[in-house]
GUTORVO-140126 format. One record per residue (C-alpha): residue in one letter; x, y, z. Coordinates in steps of 0.25 Angstrom, whole numbers, padded with zeros to 4 digits, always signed. Layout:
<pts>
AXYZ;...
</pts>
This chain:
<pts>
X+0000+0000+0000;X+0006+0014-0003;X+0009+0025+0006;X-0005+0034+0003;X-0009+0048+0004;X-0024+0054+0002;X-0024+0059-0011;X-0024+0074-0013;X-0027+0084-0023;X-0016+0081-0033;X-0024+0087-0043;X-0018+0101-0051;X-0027+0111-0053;X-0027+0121-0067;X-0032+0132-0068;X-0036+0137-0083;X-0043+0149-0087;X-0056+0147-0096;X-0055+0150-0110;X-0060+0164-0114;X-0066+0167-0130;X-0066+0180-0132;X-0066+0192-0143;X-0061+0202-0135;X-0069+0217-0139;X-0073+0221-0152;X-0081+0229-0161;X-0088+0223-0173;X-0092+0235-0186;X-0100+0232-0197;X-0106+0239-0209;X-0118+0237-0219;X-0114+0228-0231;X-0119+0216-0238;X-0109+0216-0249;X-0104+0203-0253;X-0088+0199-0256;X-0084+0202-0270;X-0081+0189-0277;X-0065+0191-0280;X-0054+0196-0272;X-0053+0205-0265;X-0064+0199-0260;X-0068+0209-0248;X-0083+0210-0243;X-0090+0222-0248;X-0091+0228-0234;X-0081+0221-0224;X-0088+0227-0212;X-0099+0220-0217;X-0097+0210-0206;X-0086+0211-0194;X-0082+0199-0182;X-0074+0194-0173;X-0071+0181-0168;X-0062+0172-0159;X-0060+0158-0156;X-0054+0162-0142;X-0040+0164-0145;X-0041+0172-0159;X-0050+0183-0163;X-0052+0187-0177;X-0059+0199-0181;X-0063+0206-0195;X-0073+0208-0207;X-0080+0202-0217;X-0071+0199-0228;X-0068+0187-0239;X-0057+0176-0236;X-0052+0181-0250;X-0049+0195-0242;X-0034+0197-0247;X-0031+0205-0236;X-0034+0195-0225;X-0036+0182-0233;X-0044+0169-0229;X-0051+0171-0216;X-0039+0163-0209;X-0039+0167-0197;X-0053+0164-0195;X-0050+0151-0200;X-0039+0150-0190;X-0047+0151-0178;X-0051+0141-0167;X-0064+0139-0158;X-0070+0137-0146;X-0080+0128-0140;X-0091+0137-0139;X-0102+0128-0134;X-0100+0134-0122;X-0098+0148-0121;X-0102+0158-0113;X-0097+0173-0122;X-0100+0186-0115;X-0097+0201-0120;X-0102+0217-0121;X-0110+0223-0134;X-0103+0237-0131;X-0107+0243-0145;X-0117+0238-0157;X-0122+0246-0166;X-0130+0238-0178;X-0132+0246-0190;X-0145+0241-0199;X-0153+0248-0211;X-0166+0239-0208;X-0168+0243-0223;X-0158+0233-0229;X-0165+0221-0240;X-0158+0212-0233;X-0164+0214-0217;X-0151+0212-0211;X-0144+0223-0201;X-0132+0220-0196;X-0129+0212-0184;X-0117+0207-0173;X-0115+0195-0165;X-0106+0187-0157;X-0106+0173-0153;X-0101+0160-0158;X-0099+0156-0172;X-0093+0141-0175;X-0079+0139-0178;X-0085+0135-0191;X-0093+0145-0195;X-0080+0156-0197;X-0073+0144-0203;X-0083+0144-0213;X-0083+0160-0214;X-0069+0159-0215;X-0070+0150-0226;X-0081+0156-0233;X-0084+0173-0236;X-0085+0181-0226;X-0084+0179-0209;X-0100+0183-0210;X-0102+0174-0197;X-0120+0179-0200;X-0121+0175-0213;X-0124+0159-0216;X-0113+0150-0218;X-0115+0137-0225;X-0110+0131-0210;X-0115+0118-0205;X-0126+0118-0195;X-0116+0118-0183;X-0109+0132-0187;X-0114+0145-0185;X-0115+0156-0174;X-0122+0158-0161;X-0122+0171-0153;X-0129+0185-0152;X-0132+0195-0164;X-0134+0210-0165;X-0143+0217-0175;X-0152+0229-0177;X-0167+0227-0182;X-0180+0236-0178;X-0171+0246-0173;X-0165+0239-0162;X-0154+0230-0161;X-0157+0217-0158;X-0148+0205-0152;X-0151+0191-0156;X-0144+0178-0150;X-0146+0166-0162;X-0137+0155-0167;X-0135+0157-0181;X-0143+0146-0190;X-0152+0147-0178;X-0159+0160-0177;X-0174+0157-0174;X-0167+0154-0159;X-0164+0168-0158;X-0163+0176-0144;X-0167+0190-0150;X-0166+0203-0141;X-0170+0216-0146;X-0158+0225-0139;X-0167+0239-0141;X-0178+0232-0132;X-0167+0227-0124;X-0162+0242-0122;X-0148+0237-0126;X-0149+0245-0139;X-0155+0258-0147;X-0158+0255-0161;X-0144+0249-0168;X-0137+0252-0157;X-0132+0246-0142;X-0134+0256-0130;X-0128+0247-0121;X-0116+0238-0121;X-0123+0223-0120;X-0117+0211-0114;X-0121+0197-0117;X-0117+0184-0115;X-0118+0172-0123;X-0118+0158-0121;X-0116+0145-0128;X-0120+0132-0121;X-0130+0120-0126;X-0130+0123-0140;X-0137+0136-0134;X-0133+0152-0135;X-0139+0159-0123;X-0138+0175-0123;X-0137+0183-0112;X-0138+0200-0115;X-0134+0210-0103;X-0136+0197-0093;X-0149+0195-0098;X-0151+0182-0104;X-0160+0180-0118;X-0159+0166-0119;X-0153+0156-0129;X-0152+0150-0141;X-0149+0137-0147;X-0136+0135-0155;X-0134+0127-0167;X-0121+0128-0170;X-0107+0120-0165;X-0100+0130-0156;X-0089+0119-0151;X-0080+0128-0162;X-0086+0143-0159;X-0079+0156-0161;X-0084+0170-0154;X-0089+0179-0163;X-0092+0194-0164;X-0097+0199-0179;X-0106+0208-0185;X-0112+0210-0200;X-0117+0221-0207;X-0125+0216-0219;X-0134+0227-0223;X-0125+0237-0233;X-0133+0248-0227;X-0129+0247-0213;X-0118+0256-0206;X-0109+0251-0196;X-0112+0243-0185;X-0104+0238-0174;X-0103+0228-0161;X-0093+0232-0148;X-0091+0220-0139;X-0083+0218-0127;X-0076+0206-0126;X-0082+0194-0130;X-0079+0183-0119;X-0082+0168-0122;X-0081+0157-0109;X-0081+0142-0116;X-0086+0133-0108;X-0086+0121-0114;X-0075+0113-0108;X-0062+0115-0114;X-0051+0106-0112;X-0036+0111-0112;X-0028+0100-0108;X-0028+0086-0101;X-0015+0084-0092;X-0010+0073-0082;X-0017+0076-0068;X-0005+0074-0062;X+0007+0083-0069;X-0003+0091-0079;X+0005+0085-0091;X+0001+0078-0104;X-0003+0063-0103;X-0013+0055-0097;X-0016+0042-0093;X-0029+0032-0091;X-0032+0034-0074;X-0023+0045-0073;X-0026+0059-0070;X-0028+0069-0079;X-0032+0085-0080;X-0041+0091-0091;X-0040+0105-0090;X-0047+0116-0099;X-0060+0125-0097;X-0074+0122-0093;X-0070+0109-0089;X-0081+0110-0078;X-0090+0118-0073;X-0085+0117-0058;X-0074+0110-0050;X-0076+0099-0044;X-0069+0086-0038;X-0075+0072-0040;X-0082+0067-0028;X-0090+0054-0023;X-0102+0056-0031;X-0094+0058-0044;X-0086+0045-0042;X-0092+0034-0050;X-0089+0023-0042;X-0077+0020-0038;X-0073+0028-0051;X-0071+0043-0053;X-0082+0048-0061;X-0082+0054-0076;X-0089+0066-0072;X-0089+0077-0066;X-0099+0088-0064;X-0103+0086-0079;X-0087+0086-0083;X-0083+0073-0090;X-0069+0070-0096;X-0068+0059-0107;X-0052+0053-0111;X-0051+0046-0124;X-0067+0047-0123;X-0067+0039-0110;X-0073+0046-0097;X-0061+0051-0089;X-0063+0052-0072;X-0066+0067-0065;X-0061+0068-0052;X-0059+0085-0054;X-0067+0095-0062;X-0066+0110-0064;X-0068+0122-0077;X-0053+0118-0079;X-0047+0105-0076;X-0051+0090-0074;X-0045+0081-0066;X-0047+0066-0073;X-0045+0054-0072;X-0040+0047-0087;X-0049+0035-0090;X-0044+0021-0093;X-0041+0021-0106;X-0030+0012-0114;X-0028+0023-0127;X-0016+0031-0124;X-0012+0041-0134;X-0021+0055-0137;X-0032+0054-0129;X-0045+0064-0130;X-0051+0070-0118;X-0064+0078-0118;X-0072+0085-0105;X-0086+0087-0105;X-0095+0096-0098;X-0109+0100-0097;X-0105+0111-0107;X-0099+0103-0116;X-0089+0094-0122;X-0073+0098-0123;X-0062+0099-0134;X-0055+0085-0135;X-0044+0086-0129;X-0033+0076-0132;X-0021+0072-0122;X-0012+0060-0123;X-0014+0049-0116;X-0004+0037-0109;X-0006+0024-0102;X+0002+0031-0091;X+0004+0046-0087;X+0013+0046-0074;X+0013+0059-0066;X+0014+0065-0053;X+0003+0074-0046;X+0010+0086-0043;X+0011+0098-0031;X+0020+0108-0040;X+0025+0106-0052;X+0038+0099-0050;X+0034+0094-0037;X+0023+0080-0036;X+0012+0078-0028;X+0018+0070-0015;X+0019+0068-0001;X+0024+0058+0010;X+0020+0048+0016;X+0014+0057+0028;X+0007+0065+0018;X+0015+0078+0018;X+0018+0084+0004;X+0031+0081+0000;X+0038+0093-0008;X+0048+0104-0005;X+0044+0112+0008;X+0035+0123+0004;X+0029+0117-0008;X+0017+0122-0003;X+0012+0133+0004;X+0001+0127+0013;X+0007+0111+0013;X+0018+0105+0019;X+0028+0097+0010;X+0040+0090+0013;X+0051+0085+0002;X+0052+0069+0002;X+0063+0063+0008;X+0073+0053+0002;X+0067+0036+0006;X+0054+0045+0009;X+0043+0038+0001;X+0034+0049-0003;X+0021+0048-0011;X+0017+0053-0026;X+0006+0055-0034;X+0001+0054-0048;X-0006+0050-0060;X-0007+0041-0071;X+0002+0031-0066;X-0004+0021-0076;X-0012+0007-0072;X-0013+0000-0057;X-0013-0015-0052;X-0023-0017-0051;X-0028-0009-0062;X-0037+0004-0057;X-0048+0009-0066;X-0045+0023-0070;X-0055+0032-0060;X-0053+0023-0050;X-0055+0028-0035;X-0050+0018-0028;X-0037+0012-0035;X-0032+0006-0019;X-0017+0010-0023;X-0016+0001-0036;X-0001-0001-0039;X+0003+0004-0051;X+0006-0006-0063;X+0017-0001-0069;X+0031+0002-0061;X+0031+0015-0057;X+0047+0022-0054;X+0054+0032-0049;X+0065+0042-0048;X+0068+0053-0039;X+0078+0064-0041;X+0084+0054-0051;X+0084+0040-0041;X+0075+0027-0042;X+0063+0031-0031;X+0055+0019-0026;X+0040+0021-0032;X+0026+0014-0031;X+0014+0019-0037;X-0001+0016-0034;X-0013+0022-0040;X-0021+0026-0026;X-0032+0035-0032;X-0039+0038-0043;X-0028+0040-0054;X-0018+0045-0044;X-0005+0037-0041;X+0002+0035-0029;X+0018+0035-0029;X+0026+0031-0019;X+0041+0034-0020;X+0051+0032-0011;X+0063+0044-0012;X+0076+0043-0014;X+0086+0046-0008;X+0090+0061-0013;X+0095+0074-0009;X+0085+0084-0003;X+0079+0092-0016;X+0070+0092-0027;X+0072+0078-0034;X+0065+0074-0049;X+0055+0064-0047;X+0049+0054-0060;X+0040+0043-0058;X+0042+0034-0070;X+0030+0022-0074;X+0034+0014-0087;X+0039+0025-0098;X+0033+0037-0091;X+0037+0046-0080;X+0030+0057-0072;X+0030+0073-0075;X+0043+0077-0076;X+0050+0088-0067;X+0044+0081-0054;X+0054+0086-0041;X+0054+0078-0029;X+0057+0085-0014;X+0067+0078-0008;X+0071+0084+0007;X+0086+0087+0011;
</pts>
């Protein structure tokens, strides 16, 4: 039987900040013309103000006018083409009208005036703009059913200026506010700044004006590749200019996101089937939260977690710790080794795919610093350089001292333990397990003692006081590199 010490947090927390998608500030200008492009090149628009935008994927933000791919000035709409997107299934995007003046004839054969928005357009959509004429994000594309825009327009009609909230292929579900009514507006033009929110969530667009909500609308398009869009058109040739001011446009995703998948135990690449590992990202969860009795199936961790699962390879992996930002799992048993998927799910939604290499064994230590493992003596104190924490003694090992580490994916037991196992009753490991401290051979025995955690006990040599390079080798493999080992005078 090992020399045992209760198991304590051995978990690293990370703190990541969510991602932001926003436009910043800016100021939209269009005038009246419906002229087409001329069919040679130079091949400019009749009225390049015609129709103006802006729009970002997060990282990137273009801005401009109407104009032909064939332009010789800017040539093919590349940079459009170049950029990326977001999942915007779930998205929450707030900003300020601080100007919008819509000009309008009401006379014109063809009815329109000219109107504003912002919202979503799919990846696709500008693709196809980009391939096609013009970046005219109102006028119909011969998109598939699952490409489009949803947000919130602004035009001018009756003498008043009027704000509908539609998803474009959709309109009869239209939210519809008259702003004159609303005393937001006199005739074409605001006489108060306006905030709104809208948000993206069930395949549904909700909008909310000066925090008063005016309900939703159904969505038909794909927004899991959406860009944030701001844009106006002008398509009347008798119109003056027209403008929209808006504050920065923020967007908060919320559909989980996942930036990387680690070792639990040293926060490096590589994994292994009953070993722990961290899934870090945004909107992981919804709240924090450790597993406790009545998530446990059995005598098994359970595969979810306040409505957050984790699937590896497609198998359900184990959840012991939740939060916005990190997950703490436990790898599923599972022979495949190699590049592995790994995928979060939410009550928002589903995640990226995210893909990390998988072993058969991933040996590492749970750590206090960087340099310095997770360890104590057999009395339980922390062993580590005096000091190593503020509020906690710990004292350096000595030589002939056997001392107690722990870690992760130490690969299969004998008897063998199902992965998410709670009660392993300190299975020895299979494969032999040695060690070196400061350079010397060091005695070592390894059990697994609770669930994915590993037990080592290694006996010191005998060394000089001072910081001494510790590796645990198994087979082919050893732990993270740089480990130090306290060793008193």
């Amino acid at each position: 039987m090992p020399l045992r010490f209760a198991t304590v947090a051995l978990i690293a927390a990370c703190n990541l900040t969510a991602g932001n998608i926003s436009l910043g500030s800016g100021t939209i200008s269009v005038f009246g013309s419906r002229g087409e492009d001329v069919a040679t090149p130079p091949a400019y628009v009749t009225n390049p103000g015609a129709f103006g935008f802006s729009i970002t994927d997060g990282t990137s933000v273009v801005t401009g006018q109407e104009r032909r791919n064939t332009d010789p000035t800017g040539g093919p709409n590349l940079v459009l083409e170049s950029l990326g997107s977001f999942d915007g299934r779930q998205i929450t995007i707030s900003g300020t009208l601080t100007t919008l003046v819509v000009a309008d004839s009401e006379g014109d054969s063809g009815g329109h005036s000219q109107g504003f928005a912002v919202g979503l357009c799919t990846s696709g959509w500008v693709d196809q703009a980009a391939a096609t004429y013009n970046l005219n994000l109102f006028a119909a594309q011969p998109s598939p059913a699952n490409d489009g825009f949803a947000g919130i327009a602004f035009g001018y009609s009756s003498g008043s200026l009027y704000m509908v909230g539609y998803d474009y292929d959709s309109q009869p579900n239209q939210i519809f506010v008259n702003l004159g009514q609303a005393g937001l507006s006199s005739g074409q033009t605001l006489t108060q700044p306006i905030s709104f929110t809208l948000t993206y969530a069930s395949n549904t667009l909700a909008v909310t004006l000066d925090g008063q909500s005016y309900g939703s609308v159904a969505t038909s398009h794909d927004f899991s590749k959406a860009l944030l869009v701001a844009m106006g058109a002008s398509v009347d040739p008798n119109n003056p200019q027209g403008s929209m001011t808006y504050s920065s446009l923020v967007g908060v995703v919320t559909v989980p996101t996942i930036t990387g998948v680690v070792n639990g135990a040293s926060f490096l690449p590589g994994i292994a089937s009953g070993s722990w590992a961290t899934v870090l990202g945004t909107n992981l969860a919804s709240s924090t939260a450790l597993a406790g009795k009545s998530d446990f199936n059995g005598d098994s961790l359970g595969t979810l977690l306040q409505n957050t699962s984790v699937t590896v390879d497609g198998l359900p992996a184990f959840i012991y710790y939740i939060s916005p930002t990190q997950l703490n799992i436990i790898v599923p048993d599972d022979a495949t080794t190699g590049d592995v998927n790994v995928q979060v799910s939410t009550a928002t939604g589903v995640s990226n795919t995210f893909t990390v290499s998988k072993s058969a064994l991933a040996p590492a230590l749970f750590l206090f610093t960087a340099v310095y493992p997770a360890a104590v003596h057999a009395n339980g104190t922390y062993l580590g350089p005096p000091s190593l924490f503020p509020n906690a003694k710990t004292e350096p090992a000595k030589p002939n001292e056997t001392i107690l580490l722990f870690g992760t994916g130490f690969g299969p037991t004998n008897p063998p333990v199902p992965a998410g196992n709670l009660t392993p009753n300190d299975a020895p490991l299979q494969l032999a397990v040695t060690a070196t401290v400061g350079g010397l051979p060091a005695q070592v025995e390894g059990w697994l003692n609770a669930v994915g955690l590993y037990q080592l006990n290694l006996r010191v040599p005998n060394l000089p006081g001072g910081d001494a390079a510790l590796v645990i080798n198994l087979e082919n493999m050893a732990t993270q590199p740089g480990l130090l080992l306290s060793i008193a005078p």
